[in-house]
C-alpha positions as CSV (number, residue, x, y, z in Angstrom):
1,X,20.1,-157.1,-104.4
2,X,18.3,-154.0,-103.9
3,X,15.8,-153.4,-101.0
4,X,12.9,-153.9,-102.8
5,X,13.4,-157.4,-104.3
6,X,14.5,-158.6,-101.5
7,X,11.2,-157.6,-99.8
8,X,9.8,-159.4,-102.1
9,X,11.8,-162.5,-101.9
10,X,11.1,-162.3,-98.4
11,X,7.4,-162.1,-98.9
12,X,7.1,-164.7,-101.4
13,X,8.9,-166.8,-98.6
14,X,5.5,-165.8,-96.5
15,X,3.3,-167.1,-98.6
16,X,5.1,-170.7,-99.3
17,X,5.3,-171.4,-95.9
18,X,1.4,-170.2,-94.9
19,X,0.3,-172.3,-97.7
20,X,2.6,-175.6,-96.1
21,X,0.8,-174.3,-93.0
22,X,-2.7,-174.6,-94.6
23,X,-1.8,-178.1,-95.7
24,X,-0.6,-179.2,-92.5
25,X,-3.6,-177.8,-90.7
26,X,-5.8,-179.5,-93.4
27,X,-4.7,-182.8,-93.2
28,X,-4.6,-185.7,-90.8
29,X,-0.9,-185.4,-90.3
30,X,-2.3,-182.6,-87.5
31,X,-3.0,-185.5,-85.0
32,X,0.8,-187.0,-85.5
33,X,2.1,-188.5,-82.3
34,X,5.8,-187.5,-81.6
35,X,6.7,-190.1,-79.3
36,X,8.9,-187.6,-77.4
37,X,8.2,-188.5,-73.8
38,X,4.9,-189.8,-75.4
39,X,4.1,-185.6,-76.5
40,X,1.1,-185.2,-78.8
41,X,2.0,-182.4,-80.9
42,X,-1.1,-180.4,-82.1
43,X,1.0,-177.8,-83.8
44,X,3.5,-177.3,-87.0
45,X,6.8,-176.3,-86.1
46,X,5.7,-172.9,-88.1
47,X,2.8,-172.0,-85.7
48,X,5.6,-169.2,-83.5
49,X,5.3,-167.1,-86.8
50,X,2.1,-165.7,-85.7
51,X,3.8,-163.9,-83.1
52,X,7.5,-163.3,-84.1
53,X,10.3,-162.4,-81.6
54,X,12.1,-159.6,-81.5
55,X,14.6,-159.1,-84.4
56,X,17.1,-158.2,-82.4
57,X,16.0,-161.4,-80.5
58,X,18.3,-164.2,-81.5
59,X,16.5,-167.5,-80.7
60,X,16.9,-169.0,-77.3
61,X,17.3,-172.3,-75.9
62,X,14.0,-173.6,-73.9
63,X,14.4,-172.5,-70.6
64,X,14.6,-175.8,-67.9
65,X,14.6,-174.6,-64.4
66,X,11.4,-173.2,-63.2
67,X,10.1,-172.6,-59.4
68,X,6.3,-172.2,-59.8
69,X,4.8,-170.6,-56.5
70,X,1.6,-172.5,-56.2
71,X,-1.0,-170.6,-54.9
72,X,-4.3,-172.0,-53.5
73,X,-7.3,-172.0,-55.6
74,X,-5.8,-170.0,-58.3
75,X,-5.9,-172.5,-61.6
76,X,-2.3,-173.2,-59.6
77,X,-3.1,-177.5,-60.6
78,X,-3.3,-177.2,-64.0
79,X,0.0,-175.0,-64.2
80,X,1.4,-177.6,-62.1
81,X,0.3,-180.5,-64.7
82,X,1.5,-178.3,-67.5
83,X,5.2,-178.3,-65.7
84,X,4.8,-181.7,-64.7
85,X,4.4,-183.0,-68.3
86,X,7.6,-181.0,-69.6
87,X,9.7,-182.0,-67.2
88,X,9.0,-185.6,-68.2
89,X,9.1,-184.9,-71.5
90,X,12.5,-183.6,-71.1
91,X,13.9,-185.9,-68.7
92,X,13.9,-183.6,-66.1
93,X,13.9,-183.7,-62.3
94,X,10.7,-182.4,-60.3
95,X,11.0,-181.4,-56.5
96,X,8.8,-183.5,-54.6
97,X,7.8,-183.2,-51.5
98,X,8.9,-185.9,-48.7
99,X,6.2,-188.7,-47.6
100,X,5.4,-186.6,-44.2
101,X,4.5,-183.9,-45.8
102,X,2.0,-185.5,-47.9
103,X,1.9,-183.8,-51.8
104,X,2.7,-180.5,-50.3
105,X,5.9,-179.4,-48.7
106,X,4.7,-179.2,-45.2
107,X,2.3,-176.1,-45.9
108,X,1.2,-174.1,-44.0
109,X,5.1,-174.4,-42.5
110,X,7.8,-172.1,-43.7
111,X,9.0,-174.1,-46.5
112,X,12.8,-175.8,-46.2
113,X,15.0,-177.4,-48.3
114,X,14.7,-180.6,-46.3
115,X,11.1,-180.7,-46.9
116,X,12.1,-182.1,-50.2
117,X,12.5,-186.0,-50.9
118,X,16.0,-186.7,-51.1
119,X,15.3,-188.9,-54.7
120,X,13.9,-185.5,-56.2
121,X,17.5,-183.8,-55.6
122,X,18.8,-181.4,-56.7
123,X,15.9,-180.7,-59.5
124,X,14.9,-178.5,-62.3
125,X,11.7,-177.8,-61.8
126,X,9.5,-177.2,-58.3
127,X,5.5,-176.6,-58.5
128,X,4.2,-178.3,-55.5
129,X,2.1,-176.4,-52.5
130,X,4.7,-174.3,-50.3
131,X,5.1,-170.9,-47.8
132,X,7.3,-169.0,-49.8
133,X,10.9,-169.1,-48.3
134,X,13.3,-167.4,-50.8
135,X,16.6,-168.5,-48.7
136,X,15.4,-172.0,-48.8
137,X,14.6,-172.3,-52.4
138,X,17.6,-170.4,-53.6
139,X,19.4,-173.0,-51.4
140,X,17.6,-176.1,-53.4
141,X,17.0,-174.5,-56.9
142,X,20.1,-173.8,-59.5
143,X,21.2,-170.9,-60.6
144,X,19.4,-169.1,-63.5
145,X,16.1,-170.7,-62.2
146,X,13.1,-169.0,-63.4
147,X,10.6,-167.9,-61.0
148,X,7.0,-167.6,-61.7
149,X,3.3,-167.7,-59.7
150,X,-0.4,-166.8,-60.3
151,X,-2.9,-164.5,-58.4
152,X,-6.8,-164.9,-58.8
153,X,-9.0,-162.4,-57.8
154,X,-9.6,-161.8,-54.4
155,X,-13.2,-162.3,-53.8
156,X,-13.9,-165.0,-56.6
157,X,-10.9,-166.8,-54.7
158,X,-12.1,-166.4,-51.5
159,X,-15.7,-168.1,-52.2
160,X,-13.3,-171.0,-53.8
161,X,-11.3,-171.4,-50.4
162,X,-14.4,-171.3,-48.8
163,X,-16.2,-173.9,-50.3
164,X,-13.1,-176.0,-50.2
165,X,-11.8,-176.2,-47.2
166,X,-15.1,-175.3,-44.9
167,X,-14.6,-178.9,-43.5
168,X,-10.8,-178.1,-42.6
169,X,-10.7,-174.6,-41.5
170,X,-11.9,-173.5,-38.1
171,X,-13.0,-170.1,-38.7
172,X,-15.2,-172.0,-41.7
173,X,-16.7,-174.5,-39.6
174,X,-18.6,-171.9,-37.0
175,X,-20.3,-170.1,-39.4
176,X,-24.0,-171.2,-39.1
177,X,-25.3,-173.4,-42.4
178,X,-22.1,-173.0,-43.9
179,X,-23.1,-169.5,-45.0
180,X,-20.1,-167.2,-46.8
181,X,-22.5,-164.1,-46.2
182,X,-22.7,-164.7,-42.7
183,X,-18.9,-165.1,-42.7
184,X,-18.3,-161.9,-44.5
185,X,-20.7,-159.7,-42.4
186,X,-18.6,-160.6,-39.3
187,X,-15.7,-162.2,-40.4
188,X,-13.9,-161.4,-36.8
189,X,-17.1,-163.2,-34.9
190,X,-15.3,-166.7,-36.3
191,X,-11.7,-166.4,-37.3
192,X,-9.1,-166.7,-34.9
193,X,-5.5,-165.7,-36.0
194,X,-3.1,-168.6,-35.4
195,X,-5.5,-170.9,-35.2
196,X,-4.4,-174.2,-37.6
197,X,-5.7,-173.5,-41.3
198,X,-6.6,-170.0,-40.4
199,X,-4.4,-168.5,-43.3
200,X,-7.5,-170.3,-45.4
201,X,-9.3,-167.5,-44.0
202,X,-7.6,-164.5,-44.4
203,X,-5.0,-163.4,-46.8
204,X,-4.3,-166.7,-48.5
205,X,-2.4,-165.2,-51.2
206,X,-0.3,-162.9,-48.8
207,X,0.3,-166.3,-46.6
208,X,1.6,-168.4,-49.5
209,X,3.6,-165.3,-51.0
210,X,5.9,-165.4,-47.5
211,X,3.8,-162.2,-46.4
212,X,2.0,-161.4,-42.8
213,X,-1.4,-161.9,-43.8
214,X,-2.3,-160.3,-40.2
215,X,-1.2,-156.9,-41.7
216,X,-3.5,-154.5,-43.6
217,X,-2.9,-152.2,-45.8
218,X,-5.4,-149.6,-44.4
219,X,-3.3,-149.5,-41.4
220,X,0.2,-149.9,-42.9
221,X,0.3,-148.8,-46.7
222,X,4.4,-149.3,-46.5
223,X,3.9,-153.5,-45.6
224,X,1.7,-153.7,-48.8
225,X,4.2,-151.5,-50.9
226,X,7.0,-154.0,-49.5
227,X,5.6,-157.1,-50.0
228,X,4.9,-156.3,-53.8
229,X,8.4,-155.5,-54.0
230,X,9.5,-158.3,-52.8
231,X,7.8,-160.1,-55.3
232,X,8.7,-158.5,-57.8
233,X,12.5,-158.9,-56.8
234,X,12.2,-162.6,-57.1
235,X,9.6,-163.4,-59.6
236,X,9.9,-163.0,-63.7
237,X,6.0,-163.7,-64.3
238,X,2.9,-162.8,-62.2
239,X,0.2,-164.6,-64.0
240,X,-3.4,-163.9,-63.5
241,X,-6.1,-166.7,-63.4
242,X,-9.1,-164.9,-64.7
243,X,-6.7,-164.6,-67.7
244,X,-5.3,-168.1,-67.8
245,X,-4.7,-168.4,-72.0
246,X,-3.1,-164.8,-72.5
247,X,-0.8,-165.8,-69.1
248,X,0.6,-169.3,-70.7
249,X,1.2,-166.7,-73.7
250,X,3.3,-164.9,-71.8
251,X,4.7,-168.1,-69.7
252,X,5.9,-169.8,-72.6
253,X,7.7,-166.5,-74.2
254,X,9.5,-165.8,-71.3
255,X,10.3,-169.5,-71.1
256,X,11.5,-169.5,-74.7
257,X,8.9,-172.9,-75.2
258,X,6.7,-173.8,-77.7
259,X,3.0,-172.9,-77.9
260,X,2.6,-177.1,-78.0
261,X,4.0,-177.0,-74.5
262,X,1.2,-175.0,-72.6
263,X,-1.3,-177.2,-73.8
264,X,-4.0,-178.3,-70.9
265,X,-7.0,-179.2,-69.4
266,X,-8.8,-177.8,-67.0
267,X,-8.1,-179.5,-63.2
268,X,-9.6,-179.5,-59.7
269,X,-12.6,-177.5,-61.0
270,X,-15.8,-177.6,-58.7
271,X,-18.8,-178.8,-60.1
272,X,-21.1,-175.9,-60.5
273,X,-23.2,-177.4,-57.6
274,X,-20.4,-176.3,-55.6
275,X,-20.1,-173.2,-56.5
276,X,-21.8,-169.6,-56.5
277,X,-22.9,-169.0,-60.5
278,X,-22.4,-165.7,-59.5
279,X,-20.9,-163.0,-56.6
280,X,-23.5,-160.1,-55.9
281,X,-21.2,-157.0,-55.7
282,X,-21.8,-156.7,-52.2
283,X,-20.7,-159.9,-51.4
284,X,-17.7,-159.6,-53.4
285,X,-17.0,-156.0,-52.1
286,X,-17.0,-157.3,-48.3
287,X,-14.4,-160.5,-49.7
288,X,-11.9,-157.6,-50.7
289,X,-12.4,-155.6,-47.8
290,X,-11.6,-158.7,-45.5
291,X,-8.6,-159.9,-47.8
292,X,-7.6,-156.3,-48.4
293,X,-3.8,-156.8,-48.7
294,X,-4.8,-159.9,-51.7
295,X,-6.6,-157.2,-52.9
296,X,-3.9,-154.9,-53.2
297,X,-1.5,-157.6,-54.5
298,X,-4.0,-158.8,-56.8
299,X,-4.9,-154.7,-58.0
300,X,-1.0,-153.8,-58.6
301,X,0.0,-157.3,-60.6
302,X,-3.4,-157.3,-62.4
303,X,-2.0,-154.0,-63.8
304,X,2.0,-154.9,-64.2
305,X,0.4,-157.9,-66.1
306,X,-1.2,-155.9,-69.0
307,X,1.8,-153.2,-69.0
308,X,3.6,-156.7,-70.1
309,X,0.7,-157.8,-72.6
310,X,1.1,-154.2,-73.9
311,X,4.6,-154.5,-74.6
312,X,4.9,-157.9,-76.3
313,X,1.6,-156.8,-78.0
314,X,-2.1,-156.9,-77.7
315,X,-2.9,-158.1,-81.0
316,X,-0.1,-160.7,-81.0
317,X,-1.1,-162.2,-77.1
318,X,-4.8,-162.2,-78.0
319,X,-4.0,-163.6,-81.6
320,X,-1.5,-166.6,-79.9
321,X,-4.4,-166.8,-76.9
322,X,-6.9,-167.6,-79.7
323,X,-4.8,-170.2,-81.3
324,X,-4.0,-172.0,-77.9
325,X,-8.1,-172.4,-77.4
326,X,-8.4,-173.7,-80.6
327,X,-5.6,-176.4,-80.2
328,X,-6.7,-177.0,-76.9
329,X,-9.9,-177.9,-78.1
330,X,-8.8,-180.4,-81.0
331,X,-6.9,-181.9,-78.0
332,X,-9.7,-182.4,-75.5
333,X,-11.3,-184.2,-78.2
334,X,-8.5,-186.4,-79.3
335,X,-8.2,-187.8,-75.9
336,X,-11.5,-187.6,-74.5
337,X,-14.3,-187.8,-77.2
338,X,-16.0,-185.6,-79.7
339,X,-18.0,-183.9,-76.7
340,X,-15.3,-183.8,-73.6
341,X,-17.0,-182.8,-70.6
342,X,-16.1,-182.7,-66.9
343,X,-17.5,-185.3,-64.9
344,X,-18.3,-186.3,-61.4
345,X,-15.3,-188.3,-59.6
346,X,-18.3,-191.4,-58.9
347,X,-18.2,-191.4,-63.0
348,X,-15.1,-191.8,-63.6
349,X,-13.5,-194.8,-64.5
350,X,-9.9,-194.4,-64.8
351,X,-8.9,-194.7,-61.1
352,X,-5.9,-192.6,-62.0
353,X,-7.7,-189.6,-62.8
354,X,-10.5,-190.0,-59.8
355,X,-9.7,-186.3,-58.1
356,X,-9.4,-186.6,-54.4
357,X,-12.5,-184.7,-53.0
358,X,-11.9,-182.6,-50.1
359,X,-15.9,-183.1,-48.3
360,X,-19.5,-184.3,-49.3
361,X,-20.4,-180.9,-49.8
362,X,-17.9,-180.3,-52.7
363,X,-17.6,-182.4,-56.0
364,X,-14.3,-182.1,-57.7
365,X,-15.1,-182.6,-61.3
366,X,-12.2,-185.0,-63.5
367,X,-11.9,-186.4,-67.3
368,X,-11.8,-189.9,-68.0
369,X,-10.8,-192.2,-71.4
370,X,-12.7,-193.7,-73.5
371,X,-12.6,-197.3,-73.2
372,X,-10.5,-199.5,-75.5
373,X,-7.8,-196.7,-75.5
374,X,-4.0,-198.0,-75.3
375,X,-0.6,-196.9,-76.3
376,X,1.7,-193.7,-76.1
377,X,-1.2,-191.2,-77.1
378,X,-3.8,-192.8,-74.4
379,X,-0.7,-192.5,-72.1
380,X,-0.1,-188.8,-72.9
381,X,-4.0,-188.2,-72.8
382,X,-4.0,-190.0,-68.9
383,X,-1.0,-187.4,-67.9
384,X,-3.4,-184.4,-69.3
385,X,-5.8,-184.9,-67.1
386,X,-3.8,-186.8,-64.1
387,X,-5.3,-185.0,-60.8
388,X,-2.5,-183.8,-58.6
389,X,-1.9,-186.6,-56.0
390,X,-1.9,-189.3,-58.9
391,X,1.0,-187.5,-60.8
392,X,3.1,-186.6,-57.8
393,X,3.0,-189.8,-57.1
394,X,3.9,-191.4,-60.4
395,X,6.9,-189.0,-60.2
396,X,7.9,-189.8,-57.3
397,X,8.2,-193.7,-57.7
398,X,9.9,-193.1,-60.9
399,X,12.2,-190.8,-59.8
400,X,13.1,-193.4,-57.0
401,X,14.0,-195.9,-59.4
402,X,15.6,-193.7,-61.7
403,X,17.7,-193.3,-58.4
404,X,17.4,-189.2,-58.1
405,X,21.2,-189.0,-59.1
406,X,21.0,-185.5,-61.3
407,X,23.7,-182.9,-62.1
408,X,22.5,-179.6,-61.4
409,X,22.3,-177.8,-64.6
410,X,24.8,-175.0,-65.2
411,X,23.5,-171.7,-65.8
412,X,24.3,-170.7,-69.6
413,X,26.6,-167.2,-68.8
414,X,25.5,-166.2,-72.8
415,X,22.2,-166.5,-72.4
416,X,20.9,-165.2,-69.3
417,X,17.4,-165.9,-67.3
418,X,14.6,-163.7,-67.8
419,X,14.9,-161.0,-65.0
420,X,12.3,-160.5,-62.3
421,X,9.8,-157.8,-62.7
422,X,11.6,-155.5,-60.9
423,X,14.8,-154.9,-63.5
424,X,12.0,-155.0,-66.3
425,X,11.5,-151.4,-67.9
426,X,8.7,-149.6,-66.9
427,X,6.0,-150.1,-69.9
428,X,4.8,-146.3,-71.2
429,X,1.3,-145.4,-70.3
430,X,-1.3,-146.7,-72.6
431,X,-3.9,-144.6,-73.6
């Protein structure tokens, strides 16, 4: 056939399948329930066209072993729901942490493989709190997992980690009136390194990434330097919160998923009550200056991130970004009314998804049904918006009784694990 009729074939392929697309997406057949682990699909099976794959990029296999690094105060929950609700769906096994440690695995410690509840072992997929330990997870995880973690920025995290845990951390607790200025013009007038919870206080994301968050990079340019390589070493994907929708984008590419499986609301959100609306430049300024190696992380991976945005695509992330609001919104609605909102944990019915509240001062804001609501899609609607305590637990009892028996999964030798950052190309400079 020559070249140019087969162009057109293909073309005339394009148009048949946008206009089934059209139909679907004009139709009630949108809201279908695929009783898949009780999944509510919100998206034709054509929806990847809008952002192809390489065509030297046979089609993969969805990825199932993931190690997400939560990271306080980051958006880290709701990555950890979105994990959570795959591995069910796939009949996977989730790390859990043992009873002692509570629903983290014995942070602020060093994380170990023996944090881990022996019913959870060996597992496909980790997302809980933890120190980063790379020995210790490479010792629990399989091979070919996929590493990933998210970074917010510094000073809009830091007035999170204040509010939150000003009843938990020392250096918090002395400041007069609970005032984050008065904390940030003499930040060494109340912390006190070593003290318990004092890694709320300085460096958190340094802390949690395995890093000495006593270190500055004013003093020591090399640790900083180090540290990012490190990471880099280790993990495929950086995400960045204040970008949330253009990182699952990128999350779910690199986890050869579909754009159904990233779906989510938002979780462990302060009320606005609890939060600044805004953070004057100066006060912001002095939050980077006292978390200066965050800072540093935060600056390099805020820039490797759009390097990688750059070379899947601006227009194709942005355009796949959209798309994921869009469904995102049809499913809020679906599940929690024409007009979901956030609400106060006092107004929330649903004792499953009642968010544990870490002080008076601070309201942790939830979803909750509507009443009447029963069957697999109120079921998948309740795991949505499941607050992280509730779902751990729900794992964890049925992982008991499932009896925690699971091969580990062998690595597939043809089709290799995304590489961490590191062995990625360098992206050219975009003008």
């Amino acid at each position: 056939m020559p070249p140019i009729l087969q162009r057109l074939q293909q073309a005339t392929k394009m148009m048949s399948r946008r206009k089934i697309l059209l139909l679907v997406l004009g139709c009630s057949t949108l809201s279908l329930l695929i009783h898949q682990g009780a999944q509510l699909s919100w998206y034709p099976k054509l929806f990847p066209l809008s952002c192809p794959p390489l065509r030297d990029s046979p089609p993969r296999p969805k990825h199932m072993t993931v190690a997400f690094l939560k990271t306080h105060k980051t958006a880290g929950t709701t990555v950890q729901n979105i994990l959570f609700r795959f591995a069910e769906r796939h009949n996977l096994t989730v790390a859990l942490p043992h009873p002692s440690c509570e629903h983290q695995f014995c942070y602020p410690r060093n994380f170990s493989a023996h944090f881990v509840h022996p019913a959870t072992r060996p597992p496909h997929v980790l997302a809980s709190h933890l120190r980063f330990n790379r020995a210790e997870l490479a010792r629990l995880m399989p091979p070919g997992t996929v590493y990933v973690t998210i970074l917010r920025e510094p000073a809009a995290m830091f007035e999170s980690l204040f509010s939150y845990y000003n009843q938990y951390c020392p250096a918090f607790r002395r400041v007069p009136n609970a005032s984050l200025e008065a904390f940030l013009r003499a930040p060494e007038a109340y912390y006190r390194a070593g003290e318990h919870f004092a890694m709320f206080a300085h460096n958190t994301l340094a802390y949690d990434l395995g890093g000495d968050n006593e270190r500055s990079p004013r003093d020591d340019d090399a640790y900083l330097a180090g540290l990012i390589r490190q990471v880099e070493e280790v993990f495929s994907l950086v995400m960045i919160a204040e970008y949330f929708d253009e990182s699952l984008v990128l999350l779910r590419r690199l986890l050869a998923w579909d754009l159904d499986d990233v779906l989510y609301a938002k979780l462990n959100a302060r009320a606005a009550s609890s939060r600044l609306a805004a953070i004057p430049a100066a006060l912001g300024r002095a939050a980077r200056a006292w978390n200066a190696l965050d800072a540093g992380l935060y600056d390099h991976f805020n820039a490797t991130f759009w390097r990688r945005v750059a070379r899947v695509g601006r227009a194709c992330v942005e355009r796949e970004a959209r798309e994921l609001r869009e469904a995102r919104e049809r499913l809020l609605r679906r599940c929690f009314g024409a007009q979901p909102v956030l609400r106060p944990a006092t107004q929330i019915r649903t004792k499953q998804l009642q968010p544990w509240q870490p002080s008076r001062k601070v309201d942790i804001m939830g979803y909750d049904l509507p009443s009447g609501g029963a069957g697999p899609a109120t079921e998948a609607c309740l795991k949505l918006a499941m607050p992280e305590v509730q779902y751990s637990n729900y794992l964890l009892r049925k992982q008991k009784r499932r009896g925690g028996v699971r091969a580990r999964p062998e690595p597939v030798l043809d089709n290799p694990p995304p590489r961490p950052i590191r062995a990625l190309p360098r992206a050219p400079q975009v003008h």
